[in-house]
TITOR-736928 format. One record per residue (C-alpha): residue number from 0; residue in one letter; x, y, z. Coordinates in nm, 4 decimals, decimal comma, always signed. Example, Ala and Ser with C-alpha at 12.3 -4.5 7.8 and 13.67 -1.06 7.14 Angstrom:
! residues 2
> 0:A:+1,2300:-0,4500:+0,7800 $
> 1:S:+1,3670:-0,1060:+0,7140 $
***
This chain:
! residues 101
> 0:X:-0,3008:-0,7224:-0,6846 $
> 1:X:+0,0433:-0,5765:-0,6104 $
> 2:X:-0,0598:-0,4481:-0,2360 $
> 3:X:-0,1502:-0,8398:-0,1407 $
> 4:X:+0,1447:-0,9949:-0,2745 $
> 5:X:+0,3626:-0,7291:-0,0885 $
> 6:X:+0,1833:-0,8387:+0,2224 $
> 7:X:+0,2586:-1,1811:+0,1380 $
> 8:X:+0,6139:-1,1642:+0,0586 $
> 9:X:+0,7013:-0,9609:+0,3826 $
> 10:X:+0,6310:-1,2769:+0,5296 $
> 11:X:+0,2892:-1,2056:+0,6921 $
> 12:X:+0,1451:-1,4599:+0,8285 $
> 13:X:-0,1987:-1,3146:+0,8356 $
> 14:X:-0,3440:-1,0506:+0,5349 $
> 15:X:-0,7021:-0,8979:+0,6161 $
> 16:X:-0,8701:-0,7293:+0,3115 $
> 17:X:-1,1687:-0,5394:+0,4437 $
> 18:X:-1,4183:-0,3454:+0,1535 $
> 19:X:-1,5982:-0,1223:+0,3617 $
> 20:X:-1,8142:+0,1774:+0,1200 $
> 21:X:-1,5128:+0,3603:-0,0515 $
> 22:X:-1,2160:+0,2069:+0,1099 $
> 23:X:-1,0197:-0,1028:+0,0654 $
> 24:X:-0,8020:-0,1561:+0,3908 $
> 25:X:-0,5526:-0,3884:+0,3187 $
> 26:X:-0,3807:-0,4763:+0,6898 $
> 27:X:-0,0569:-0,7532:+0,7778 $
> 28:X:+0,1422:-0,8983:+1,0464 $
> 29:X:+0,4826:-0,8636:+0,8224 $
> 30:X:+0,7732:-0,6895:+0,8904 $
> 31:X:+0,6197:-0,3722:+0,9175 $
> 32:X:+0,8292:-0,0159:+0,7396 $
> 33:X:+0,9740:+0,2824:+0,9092 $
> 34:X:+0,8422:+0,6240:+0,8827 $
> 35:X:+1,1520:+0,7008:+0,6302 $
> 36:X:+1,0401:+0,4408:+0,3700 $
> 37:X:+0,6096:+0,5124:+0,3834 $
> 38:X:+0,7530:+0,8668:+0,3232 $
> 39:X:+0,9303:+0,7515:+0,0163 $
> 40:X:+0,6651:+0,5244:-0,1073 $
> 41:X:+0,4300:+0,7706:-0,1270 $
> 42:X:+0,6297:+1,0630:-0,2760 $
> 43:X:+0,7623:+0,8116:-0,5498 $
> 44:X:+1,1232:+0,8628:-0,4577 $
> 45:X:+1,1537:+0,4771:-0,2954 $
> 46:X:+1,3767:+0,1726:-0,4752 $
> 47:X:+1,5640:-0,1218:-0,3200 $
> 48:X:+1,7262:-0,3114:-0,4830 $
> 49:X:+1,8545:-0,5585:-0,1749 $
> 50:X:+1,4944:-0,6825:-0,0804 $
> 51:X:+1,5115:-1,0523:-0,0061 $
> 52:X:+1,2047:-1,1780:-0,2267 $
> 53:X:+1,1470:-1,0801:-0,5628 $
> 54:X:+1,0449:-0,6893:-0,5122 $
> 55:X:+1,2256:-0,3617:-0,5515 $
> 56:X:+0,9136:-0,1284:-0,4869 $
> 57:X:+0,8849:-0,0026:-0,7760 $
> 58:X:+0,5457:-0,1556:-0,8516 $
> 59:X:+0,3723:-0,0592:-0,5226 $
> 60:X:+0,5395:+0,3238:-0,6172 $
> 61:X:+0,3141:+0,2014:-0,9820 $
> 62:X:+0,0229:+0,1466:-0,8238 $
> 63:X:-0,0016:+0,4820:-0,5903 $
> 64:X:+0,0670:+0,6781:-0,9337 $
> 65:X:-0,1483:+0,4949:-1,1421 $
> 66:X:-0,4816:+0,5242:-0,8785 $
> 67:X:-0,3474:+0,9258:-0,8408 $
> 68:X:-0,3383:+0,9844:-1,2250 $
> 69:X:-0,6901:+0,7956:-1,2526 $
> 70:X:-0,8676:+0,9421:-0,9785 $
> 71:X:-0,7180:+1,2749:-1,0165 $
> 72:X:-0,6341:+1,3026:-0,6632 $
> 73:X:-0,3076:+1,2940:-0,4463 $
> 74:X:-0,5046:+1,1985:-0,0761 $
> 75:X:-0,6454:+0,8231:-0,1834 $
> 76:X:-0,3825:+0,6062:-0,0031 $
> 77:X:-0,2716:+0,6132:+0,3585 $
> 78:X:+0,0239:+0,3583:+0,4743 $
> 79:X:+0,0836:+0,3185:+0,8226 $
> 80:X:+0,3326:+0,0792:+1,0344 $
> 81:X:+0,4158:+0,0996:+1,3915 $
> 82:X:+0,7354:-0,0148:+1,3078 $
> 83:X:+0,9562:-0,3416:+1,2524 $
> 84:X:+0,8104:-0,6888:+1,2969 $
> 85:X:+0,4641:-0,4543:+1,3977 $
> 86:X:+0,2500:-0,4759:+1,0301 $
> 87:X:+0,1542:-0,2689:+0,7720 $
> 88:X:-0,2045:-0,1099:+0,6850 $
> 89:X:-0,3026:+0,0085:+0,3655 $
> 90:X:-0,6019:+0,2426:+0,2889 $
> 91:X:-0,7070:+0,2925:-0,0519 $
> 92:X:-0,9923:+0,5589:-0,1169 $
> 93:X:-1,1604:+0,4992:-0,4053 $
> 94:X:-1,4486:+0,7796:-0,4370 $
> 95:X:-1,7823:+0,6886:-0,5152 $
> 96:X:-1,9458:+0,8379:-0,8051 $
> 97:X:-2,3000:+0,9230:-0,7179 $
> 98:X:-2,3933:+0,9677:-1,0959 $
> 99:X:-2,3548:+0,6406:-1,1800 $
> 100:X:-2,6228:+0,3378:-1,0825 $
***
């Protein structure tokens, strides 16, 4: 899963994955990312190519499309940070479809 291994390689020492109804929370102690670059991520506009491990962000900037497309819906991720060496969080809202049993 592309959100855990970014956790991992921003050299988190700790990665909490909490299912809780229709959310996945995905939480680290890592580097943590400005305001700038969440903004980027989440509009699709964000690349870098100088990233020290084996990433450019193109496949976390993937995932956020792909879950948009498929759920038909732009609000079902929320990244926050307080800022360097401070963590990330991840929300992912997956509605629940009360059709289905």
């Amino acid at each position: 899963f592309e959100l855990v291994k970014n956790s991992y390689d921003a050299f988190a020492q700790n990665v909490v994955i909490t299912f809780i109804n229709d959310k996945i929370t995905i939480a680290d102690n890592g580097k943590g990312m400005s305001q700038e670059k969440i903004d980027k991520l989440l509009n699709g506009t964000y690349r870098d190519d100088n990233l020290s491990f084996d990433s450019n962000g193109i496949g976390m900037v993937n995932v956020i499309n792909r879950l948009r497309l498929f759920l038909d819906s732009d609000d079902i991720i929320t990244i926050t940070s307080e800022g360097e060496n401070m963590g990330t969080e991840v929300r992912i809202y997956l509605p629940l479809n009360e059709d289905e049993e």
